[in-house]
C-alpha positions in Angstrom: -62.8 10.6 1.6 -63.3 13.0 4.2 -66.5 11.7 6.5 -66.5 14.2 9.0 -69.3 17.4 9.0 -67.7 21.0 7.4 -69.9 23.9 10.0 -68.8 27.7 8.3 -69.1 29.9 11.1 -69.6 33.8 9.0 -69.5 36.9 10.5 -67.9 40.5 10.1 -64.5 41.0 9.7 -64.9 43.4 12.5 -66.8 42.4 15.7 -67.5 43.9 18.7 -66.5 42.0 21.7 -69.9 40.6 22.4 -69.5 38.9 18.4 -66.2 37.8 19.3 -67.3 36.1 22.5 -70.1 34.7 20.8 -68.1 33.2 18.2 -65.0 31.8 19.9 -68.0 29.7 21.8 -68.7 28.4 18.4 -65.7 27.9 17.6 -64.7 25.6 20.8 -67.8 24.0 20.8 -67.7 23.1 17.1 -64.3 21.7 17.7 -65.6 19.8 20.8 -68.1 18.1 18.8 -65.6 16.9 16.4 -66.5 19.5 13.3 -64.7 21.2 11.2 -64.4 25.0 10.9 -64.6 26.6 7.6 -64.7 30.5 7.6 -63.3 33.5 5.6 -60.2 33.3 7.1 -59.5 36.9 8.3 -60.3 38.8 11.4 -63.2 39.7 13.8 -65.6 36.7 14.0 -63.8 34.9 11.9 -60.8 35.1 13.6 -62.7 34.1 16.9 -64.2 31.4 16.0 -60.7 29.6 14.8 -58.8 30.9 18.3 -62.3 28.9 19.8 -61.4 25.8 17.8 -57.9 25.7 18.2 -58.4 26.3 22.1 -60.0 23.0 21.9 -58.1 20.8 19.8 -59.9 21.8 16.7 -59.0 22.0 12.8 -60.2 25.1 11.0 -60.2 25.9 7.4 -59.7 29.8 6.0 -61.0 30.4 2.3 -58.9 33.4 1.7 -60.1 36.8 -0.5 -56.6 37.7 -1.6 -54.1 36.1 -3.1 -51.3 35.4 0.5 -51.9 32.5 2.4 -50.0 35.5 5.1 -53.8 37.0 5.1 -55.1 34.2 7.1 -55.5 34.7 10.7 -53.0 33.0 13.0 -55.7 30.4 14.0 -56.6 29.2 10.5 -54.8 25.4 9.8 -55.4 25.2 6.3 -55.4 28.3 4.2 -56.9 28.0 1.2 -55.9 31.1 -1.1 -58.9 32.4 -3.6 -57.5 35.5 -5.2 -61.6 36.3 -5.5 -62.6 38.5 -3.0 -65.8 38.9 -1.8 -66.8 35.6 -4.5 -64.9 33.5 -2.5 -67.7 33.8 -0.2 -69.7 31.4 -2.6 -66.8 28.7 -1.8 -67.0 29.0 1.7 -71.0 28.5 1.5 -70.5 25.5 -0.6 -67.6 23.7 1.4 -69.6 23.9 4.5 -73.2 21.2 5.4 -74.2 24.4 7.4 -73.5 27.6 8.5 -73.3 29.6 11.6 -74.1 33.5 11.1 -72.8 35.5 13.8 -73.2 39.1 13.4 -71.5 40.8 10.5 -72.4 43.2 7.7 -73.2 43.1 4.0 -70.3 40.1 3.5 -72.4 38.2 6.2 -75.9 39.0 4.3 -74.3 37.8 0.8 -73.0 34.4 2.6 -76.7 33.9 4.7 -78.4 34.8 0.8 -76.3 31.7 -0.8 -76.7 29.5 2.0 -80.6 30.1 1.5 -80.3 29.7 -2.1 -78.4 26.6 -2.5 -80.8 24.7 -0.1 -78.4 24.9 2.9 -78.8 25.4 6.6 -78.3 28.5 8.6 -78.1 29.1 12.1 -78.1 33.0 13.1 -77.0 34.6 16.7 -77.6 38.0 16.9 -77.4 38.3 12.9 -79.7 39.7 10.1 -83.4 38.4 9.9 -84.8 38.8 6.7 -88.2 39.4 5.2 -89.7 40.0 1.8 -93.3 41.5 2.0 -95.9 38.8 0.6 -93.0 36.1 1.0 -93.0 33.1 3.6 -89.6 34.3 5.7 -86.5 32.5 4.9 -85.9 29.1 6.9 -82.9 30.7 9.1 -83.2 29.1 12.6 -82.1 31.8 15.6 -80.1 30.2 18.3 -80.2 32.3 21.9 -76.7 30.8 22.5 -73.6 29.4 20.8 -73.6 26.1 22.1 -77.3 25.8 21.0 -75.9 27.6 17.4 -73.9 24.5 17.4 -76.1 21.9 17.9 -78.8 22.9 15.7 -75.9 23.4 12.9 -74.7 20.0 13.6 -78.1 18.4 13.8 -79.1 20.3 10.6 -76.2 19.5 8.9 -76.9 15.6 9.6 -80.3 15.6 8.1 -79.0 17.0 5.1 -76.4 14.5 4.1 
């Protein structure tokens, strides 16, 4: 059985170059630590964060929408082919012990929203913060950097297994 920690790094599937910086430090720094990437697979942050990995020895995981493993990005090791569109987001959630939002749009909001709901961690750089009048807000820790994204995932992701 597989001992190691599972980090999904989310974020749009278009990212300005600022994202994309951002999340290739994730990426390599994730991999440096000895995690595994899981993500969505595509482009943008996504895409990053695996070319971060890779550029450091790293093993990344893409939990694909459609139905061609040919979809993933050229960074992604394992492609894991869904057929379930934006759903698949639920899978990538659950595969990971935390999860690093960076950026992104409504995709990014939905995957932040399940993390929440099914008790596990998020870290956020430069991503939604959420608030519900008359609610405490959600636990969603901010990070100023991505190698501080990283170790709060990683340390979060140890108390919680």
């Amino acid at each position: 059985m597989f001992q190691g920690l599972l980090i999904a790094v989310v974020g749009g599937s278009t990212a300005t170059p600022e994202e994309s910086a951002c999340a290739e430090r994730v990426g390599e720094a994730l991999a440096r630590a000895g995690a595994v990437l899981v993500c969505g697979g595509l482009g943008g942050v996504m895409e990053a964060a695996c070319r971060g990995a890779k550029s450091a020895g790293g093993l990344t995981i893409g939990i694909l929408p459609g139905t061609a493993r040919e979809q993933a990005n050229r960074y992604v090791d394992i492609p894991i082919v869904t057929g379930m569109g934006e759903a698949r987001n639920v899978i990538i959630v659950r595969s990971a012990q935390a999860v690093i939002a960076v950026g992104g749009g409504y995709g990014t909001l939905s995957e932040i929203a399940l993390a929440l709901a099914f008790g596990i961690p998020v870290i956020g750089l430069e991503t939604w913060q959420l608030a519900r009048e008359g609610h405490p807000a959600p636990p969603i820790v901010y990070a100023s950097t991505p190698e501080e994204a990283v170790e709060l995932a990683l340390a979060a992701a140890r108390r919680a297994t």
